[in-house]
Backbone as CSV, one residue per row, in Angstrom:
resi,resn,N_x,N_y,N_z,CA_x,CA_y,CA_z,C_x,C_y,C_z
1,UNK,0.825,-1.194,0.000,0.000,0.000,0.000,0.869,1.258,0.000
2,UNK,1.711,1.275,0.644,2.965,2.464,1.422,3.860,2.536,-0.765
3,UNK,4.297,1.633,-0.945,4.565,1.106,-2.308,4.170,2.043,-3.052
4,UNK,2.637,1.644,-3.203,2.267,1.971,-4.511,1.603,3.913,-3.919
5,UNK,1.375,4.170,-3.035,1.329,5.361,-2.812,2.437,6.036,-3.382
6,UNK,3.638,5.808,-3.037,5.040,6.528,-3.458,4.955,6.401,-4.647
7,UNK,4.720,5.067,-5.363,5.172,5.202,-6.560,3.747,6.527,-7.898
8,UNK,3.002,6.181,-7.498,1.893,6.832,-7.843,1.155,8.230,-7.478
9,UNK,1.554,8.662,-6.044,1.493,9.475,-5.909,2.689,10.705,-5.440
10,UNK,3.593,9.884,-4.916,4.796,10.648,-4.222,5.880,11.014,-5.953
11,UNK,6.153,9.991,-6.506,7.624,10.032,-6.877,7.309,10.658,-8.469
12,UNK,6.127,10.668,-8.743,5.984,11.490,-9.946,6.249,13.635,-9.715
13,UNK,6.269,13.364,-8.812,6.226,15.129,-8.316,7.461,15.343,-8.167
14,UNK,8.539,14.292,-7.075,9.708,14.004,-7.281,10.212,14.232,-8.475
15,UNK,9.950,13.643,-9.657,10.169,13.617,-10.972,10.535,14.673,-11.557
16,UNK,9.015,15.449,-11.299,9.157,16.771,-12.086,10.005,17.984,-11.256
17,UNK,10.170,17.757,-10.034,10.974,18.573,-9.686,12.128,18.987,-10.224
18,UNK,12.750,17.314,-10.203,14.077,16.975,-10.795,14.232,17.738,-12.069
19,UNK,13.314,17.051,-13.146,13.206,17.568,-14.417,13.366,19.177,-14.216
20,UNK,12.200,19.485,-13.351,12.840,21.088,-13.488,13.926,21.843,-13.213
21,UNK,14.550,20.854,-12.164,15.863,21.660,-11.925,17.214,21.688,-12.662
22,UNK,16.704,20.207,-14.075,17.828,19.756,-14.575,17.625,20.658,-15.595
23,UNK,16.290,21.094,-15.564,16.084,22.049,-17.652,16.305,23.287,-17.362
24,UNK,16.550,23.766,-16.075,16.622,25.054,-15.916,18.252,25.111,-16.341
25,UNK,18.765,24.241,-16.819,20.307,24.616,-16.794,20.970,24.670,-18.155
26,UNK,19.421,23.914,-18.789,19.860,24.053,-20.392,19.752,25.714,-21.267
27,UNK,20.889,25.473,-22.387,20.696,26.164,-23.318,20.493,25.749,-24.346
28,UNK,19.705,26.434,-25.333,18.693,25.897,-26.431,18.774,26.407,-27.553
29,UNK,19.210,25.560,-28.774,19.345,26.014,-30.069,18.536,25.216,-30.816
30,UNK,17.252,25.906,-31.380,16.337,25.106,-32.499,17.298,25.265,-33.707
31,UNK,17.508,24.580,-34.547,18.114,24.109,-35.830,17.149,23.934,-37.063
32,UNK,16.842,24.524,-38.235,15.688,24.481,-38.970,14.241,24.788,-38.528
33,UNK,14.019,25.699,-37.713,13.138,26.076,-36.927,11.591,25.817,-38.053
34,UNK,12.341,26.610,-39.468,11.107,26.978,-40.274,10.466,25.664,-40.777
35,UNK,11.055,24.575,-40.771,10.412,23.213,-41.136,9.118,22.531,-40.030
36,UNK,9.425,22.845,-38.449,7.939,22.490,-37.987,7.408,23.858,-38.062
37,UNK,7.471,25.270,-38.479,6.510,26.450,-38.830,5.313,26.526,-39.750
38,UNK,6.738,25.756,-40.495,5.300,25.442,-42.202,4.151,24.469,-42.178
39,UNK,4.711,23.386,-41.215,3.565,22.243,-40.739,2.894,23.051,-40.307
40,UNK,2.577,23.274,-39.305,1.893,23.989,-38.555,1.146,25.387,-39.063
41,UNK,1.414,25.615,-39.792,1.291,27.019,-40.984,-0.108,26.340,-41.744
42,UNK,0.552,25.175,-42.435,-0.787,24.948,-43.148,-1.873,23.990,-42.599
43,UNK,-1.379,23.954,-41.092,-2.923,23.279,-40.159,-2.319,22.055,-40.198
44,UNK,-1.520,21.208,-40.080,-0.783,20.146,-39.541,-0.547,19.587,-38.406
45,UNK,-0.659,18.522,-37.597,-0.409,18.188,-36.349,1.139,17.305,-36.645
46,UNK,1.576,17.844,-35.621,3.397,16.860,-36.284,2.728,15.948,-35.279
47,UNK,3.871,15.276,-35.688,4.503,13.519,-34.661,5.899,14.068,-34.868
48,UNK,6.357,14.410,-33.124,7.620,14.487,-33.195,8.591,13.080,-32.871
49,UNK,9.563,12.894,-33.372,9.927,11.609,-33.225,11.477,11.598,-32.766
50,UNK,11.751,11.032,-31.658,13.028,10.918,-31.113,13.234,9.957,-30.586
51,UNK,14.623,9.952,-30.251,15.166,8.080,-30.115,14.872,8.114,-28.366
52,UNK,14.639,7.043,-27.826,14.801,6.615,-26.362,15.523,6.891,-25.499
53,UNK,16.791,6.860,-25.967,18.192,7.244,-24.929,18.456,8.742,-25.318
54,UNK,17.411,9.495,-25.438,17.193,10.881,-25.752,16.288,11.345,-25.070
55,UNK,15.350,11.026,-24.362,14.289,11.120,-24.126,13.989,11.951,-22.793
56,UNK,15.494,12.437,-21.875,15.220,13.467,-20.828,15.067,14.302,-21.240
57,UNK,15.957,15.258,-22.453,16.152,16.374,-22.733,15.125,16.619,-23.673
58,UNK,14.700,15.815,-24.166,12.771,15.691,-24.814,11.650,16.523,-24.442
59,UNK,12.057,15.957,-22.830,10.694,16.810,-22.081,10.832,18.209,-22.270
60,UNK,12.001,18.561,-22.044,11.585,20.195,-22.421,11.192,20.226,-23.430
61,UNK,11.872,19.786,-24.815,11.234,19.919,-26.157,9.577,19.826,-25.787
62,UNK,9.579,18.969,-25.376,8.006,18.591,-25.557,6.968,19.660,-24.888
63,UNK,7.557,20.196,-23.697,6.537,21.138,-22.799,6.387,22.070,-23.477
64,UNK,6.903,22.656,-24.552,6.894,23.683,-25.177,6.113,23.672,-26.363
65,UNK,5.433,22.263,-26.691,4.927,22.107,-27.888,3.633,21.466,-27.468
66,UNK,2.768,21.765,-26.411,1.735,21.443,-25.419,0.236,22.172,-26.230
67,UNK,-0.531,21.038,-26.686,-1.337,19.986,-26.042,-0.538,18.688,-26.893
68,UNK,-0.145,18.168,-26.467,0.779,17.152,-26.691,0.823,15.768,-26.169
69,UNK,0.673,14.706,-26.525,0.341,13.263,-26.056,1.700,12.641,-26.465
70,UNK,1.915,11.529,-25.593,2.883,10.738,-25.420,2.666,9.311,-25.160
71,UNK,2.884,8.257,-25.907,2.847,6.874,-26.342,3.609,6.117,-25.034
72,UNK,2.595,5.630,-24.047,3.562,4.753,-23.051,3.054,3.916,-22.786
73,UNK,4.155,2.690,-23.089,3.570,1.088,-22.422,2.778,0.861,-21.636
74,UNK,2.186,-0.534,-21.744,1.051,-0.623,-20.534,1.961,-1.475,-19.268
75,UNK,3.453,-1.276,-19.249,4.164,-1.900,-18.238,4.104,-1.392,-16.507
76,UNK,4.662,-1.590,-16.089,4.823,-1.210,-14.338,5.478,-0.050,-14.551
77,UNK,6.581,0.177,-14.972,7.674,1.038,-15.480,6.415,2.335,-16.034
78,UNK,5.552,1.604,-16.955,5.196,2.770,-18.023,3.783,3.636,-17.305
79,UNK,3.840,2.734,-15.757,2.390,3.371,-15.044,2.944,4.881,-14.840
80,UNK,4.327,4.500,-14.008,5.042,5.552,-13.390,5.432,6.827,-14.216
81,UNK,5.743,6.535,-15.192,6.049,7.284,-16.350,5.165,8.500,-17.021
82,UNK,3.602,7.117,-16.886,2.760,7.440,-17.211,1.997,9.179,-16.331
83,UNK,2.482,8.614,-14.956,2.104,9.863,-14.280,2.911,11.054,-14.152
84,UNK,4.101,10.700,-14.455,5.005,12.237,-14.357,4.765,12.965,-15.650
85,UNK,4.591,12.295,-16.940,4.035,12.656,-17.943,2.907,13.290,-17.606
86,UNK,2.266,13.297,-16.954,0.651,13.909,-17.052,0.856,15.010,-15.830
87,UNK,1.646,15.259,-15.245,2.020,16.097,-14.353,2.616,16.947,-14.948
88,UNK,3.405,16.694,-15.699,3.875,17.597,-16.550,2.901,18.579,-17.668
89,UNK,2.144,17.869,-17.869,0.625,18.353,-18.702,0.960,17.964,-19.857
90,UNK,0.727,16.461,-19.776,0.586,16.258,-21.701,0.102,15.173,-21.180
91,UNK,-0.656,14.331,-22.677,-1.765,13.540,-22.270,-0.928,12.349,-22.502
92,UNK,-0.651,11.392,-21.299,-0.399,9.638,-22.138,-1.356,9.218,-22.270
93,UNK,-0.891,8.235,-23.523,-1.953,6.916,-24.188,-0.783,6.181,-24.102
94,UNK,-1.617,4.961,-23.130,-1.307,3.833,-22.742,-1.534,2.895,-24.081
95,UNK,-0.098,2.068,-24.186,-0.347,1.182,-25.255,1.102,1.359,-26.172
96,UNK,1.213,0.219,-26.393,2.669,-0.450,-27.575,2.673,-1.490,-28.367
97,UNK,3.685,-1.980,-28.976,3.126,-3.146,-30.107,3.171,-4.244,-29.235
98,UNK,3.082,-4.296,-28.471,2.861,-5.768,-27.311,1.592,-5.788,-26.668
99,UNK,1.368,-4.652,-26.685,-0.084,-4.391,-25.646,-0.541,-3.100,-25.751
100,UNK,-1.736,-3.195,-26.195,-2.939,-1.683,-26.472,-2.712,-1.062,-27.768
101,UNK,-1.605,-1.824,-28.531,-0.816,-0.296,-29.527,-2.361,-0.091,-30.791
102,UNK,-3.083,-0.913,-30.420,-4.740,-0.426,-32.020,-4.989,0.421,-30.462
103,UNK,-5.280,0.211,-29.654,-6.685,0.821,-29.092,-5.833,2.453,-28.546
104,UNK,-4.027,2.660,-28.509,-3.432,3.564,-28.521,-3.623,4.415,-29.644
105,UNK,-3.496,3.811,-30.756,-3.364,4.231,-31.959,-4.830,4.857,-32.453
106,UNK,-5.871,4.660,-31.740,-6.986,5.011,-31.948,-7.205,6.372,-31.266
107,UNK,-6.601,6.144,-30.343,-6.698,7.391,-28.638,-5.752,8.436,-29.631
108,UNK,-4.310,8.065,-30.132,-3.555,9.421,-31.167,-4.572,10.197,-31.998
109,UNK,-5.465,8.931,-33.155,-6.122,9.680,-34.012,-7.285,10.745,-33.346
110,UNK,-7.620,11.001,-32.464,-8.469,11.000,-32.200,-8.278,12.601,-31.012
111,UNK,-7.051,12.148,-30.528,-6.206,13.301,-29.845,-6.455,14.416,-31.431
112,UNK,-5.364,14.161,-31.936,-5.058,14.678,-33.275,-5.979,15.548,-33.643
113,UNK,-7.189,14.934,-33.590,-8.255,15.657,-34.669,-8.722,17.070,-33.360
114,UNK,-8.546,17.075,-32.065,-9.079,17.686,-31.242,-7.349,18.995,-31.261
115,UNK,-6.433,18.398,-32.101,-5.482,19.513,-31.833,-4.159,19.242,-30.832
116,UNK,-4.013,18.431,-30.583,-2.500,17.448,-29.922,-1.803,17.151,-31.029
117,UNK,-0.628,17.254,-30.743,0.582,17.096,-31.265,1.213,15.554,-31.072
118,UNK,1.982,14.959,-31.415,2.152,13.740,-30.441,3.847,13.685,-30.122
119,UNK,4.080,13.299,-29.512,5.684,13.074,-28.792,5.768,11.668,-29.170
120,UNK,6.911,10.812,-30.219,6.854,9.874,-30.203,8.050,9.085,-30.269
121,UNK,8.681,8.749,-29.178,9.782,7.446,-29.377,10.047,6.102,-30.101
122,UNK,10.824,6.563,-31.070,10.906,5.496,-32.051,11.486,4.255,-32.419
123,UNK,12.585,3.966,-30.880,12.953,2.984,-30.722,12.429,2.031,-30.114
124,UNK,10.861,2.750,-29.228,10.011,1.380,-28.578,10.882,1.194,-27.116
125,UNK,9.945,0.277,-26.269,10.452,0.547,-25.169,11.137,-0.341,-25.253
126,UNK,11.504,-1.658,-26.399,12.775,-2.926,-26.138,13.168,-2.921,-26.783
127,UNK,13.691,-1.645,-27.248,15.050,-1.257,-28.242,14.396,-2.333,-29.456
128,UNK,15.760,-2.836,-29.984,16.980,-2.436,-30.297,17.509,-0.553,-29.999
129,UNK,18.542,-0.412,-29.409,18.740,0.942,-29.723,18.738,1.408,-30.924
130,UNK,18.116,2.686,-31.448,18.385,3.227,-32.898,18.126,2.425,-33.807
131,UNK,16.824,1.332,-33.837,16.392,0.992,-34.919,14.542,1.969,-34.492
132,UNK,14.018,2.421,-35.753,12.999,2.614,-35.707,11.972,1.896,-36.046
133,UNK,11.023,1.516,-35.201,10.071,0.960,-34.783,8.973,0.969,-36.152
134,UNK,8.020,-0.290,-36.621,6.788,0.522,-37.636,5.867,1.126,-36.761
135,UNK,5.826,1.619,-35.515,4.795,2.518,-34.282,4.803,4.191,-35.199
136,UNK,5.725,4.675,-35.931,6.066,5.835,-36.145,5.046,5.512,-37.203
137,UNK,5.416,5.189,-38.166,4.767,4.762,-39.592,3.405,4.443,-39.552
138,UNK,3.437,3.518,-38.931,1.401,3.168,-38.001,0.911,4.412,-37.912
139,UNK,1.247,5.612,-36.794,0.628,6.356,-36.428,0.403,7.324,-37.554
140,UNK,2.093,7.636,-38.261,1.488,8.819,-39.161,0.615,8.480,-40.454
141,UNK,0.498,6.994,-40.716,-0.214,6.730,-41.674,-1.711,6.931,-41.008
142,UNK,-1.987,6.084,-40.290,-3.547,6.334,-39.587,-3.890,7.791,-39.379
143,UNK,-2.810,8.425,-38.984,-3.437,10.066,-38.914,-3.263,10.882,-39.579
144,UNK,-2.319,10.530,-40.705,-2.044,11.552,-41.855,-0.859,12.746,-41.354
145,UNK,-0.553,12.267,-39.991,0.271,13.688,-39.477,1.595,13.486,-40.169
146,UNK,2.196,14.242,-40.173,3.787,14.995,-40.733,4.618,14.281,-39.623
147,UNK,5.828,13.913,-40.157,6.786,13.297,-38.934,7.663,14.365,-38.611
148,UNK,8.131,14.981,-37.529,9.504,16.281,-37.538,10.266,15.127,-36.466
149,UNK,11.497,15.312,-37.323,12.368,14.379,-36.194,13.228,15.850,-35.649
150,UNK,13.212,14.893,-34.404,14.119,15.734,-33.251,15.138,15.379,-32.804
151,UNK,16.156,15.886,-32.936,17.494,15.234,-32.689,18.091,16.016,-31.451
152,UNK,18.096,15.253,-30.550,18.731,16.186,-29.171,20.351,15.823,-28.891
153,UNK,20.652,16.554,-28.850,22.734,16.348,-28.740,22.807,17.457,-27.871
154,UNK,23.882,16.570,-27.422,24.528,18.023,-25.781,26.147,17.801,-26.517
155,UNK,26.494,19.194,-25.849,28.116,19.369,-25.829,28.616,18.949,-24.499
156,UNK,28.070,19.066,-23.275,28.328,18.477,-21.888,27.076,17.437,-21.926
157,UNK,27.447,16.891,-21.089,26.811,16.124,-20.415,26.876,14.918,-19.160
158,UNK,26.013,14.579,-18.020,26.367,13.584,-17.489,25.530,12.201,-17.765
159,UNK,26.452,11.265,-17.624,25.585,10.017,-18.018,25.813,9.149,-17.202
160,UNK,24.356,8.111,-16.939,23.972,7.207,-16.225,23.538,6.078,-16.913
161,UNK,23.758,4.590,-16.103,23.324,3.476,-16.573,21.610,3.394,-16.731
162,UNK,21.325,2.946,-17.532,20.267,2.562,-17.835,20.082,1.717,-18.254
163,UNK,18.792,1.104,-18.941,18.265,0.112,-19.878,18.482,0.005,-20.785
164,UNK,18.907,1.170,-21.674,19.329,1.335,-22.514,20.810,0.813,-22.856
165,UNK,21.647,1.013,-21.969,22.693,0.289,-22.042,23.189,-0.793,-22.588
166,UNK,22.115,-2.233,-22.104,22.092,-3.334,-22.312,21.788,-3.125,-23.943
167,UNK,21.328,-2.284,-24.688,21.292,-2.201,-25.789,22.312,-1.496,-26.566
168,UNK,23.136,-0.904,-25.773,24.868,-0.309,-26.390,24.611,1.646,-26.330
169,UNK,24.071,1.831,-25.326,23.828,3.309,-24.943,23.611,3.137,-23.528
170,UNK,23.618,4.751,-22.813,23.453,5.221,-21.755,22.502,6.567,-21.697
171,UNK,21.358,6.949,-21.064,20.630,7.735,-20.798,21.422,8.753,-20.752
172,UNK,21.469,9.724,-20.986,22.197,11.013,-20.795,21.177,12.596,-20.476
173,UNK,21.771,13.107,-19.267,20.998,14.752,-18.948,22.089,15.664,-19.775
174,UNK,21.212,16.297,-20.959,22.460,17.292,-21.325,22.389,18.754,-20.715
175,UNK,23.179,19.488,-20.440,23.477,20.477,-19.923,23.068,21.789,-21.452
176,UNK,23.783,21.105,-22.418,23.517,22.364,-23.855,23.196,20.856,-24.812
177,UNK,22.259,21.509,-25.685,21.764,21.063,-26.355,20.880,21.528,-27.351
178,UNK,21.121,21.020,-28.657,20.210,21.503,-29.797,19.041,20.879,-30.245
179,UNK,17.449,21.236,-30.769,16.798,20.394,-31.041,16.706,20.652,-32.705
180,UNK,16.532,19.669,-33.356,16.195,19.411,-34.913,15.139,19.223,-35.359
181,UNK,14.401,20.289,-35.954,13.292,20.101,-36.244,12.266,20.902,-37.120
């Protein structure tokens, strides 16, 4: 009980704290700015798409591009996730190609048409690292949206083990960093 309180209610706030104290330190260079302008210019919803072991320095990308939904497993891992995401204010849809990814993929189209953007990781939550997933392709075909890939790179940075690892990477917080898009 004590458990799942923390995990559900305590450690997602935790989360965003963190997050905030780590983005307050970034500096930010959009790169091709005018390519998601023109989407968006002629009434477009992107699917932004970035790799996994990218995915801290994301969130800022992402808060900034709000009403915005985000694709997360229906795992233990992806409950937790699930709530710092929504604390943050963007909508998850629960669901992946193992579990929920039609009835996810339904919840995108459907976001979409109401004016959400979507945040989408393209390596899936069991890697391979840096192979892209058909989840990207699924979605923008079913919704017709535009893909803008986002490429996040730091000049500093510190890095930690992760899950990712086991797949030949490490999670990384960048300090400077550019987004592509």
């Amino acid at each position: 009980m004590l458990k799942r309180l923390l995990n559900l209610q305590i450690f997602p706030y935790i989360g965003l704290f963190i997050v905030k104290i780590i983005s307050s330190t970034y500096r930010i260079r959009i790169i091709n700015r005018e390519i998601e302008r023109d989407i968006l210019k002629r009434g477009h919803i992107p699917i932004y798409a970035s790799w996994h072991q990218r995915f801290f320095s994301g969130i800022t990308f992402f808060a900034s591009r709000k009403p915005i939904s985000i694709m997360i497993s229906q795992s233990k891992d992806g409950e937790l996730i699930s709530r710092i995401v929504n604390v943050l204010g963007y909508y998850p849809v629960r669901g992946s190609s193992s579990k929920g990814g039609r009835q996810a993929l339904r919840e995108i189209q459907r976001l979409a048409q109401v004016g959400y953007k979507v945040g989408h990781i393209v390596d899936g939550p069991r890697g391979p690292l840096g192979i892209v997933k058909p989840g990207l392709l699924l979605i923008a075909q079913a919704s017709r949206m535009p893909i803008v890939p986002v490429i996040i790179s730091a000049e500093k940075k510190w890095v930690f083990n992760s899950w990712e690892q086991v797949y030949g990477s490490k999670t990384f917080f960048p300090c400077d960093h550019s987004f592509f898009g």
